[in-house]
N, C-alpha and C positions, 0 to 999 in steps of 0.2 A: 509590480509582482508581489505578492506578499508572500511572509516568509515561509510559509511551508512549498509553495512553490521555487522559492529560492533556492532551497535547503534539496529540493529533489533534483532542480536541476543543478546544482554544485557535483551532488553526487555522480547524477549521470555523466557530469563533465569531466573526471578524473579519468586520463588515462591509463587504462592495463588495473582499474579498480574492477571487482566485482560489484554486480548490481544489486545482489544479494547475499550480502557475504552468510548471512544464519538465517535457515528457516525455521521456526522453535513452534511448539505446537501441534496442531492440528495438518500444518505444513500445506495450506492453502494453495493453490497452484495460480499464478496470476499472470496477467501479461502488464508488460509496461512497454510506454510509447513515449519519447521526446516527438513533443509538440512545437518544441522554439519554447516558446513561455511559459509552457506547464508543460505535466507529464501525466499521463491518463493510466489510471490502474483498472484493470478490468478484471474481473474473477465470476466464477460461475459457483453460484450459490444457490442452487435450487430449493423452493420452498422457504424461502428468507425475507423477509421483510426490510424495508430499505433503510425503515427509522430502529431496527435492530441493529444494524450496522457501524461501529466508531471507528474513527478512520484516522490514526495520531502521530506526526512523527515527534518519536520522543527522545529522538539526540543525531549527532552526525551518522548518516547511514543506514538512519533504522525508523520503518515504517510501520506501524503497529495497527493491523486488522482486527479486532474484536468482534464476532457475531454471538449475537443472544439467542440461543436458541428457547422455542416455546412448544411444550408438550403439545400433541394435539387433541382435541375434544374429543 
């Protein structure tokens, strides 16, 4: 398992924790799923490009979505 999947499932593993304790931002609305082995984030992004998207956990409990948004022509 590598570690960012570790790192989600620890999370989701914590009894009586929230799964999101802070939404900061844009306040993305997402779903999350325990798979056993990973955990799948799914979000509805319309008109978003996929190589726009960074997707970082950057400490215990915190999953950081980034979208680039591009002016259009």
């Amino acid at each position: 398992m590598c570690e960012t999947h570790r790192r989600l499932h620890e999370l989701m593993a914590v009894p009586g924790e929230r799964i999101l304790p802070v939404i900061r931002g844009a306040g993305i609305p997402v779903d999350l799923r325990d798979l056993g082995d990973e955990v799948m984030v799914a979000a509805d992004l319309p008109g978003v490009e996929s190589n726009d998207i960074t997707i970082r956990l950057t400490g215990p409990g915190t999953l950081r979505i980034t979208v680039r948004r591009r002016e259009a022509a």
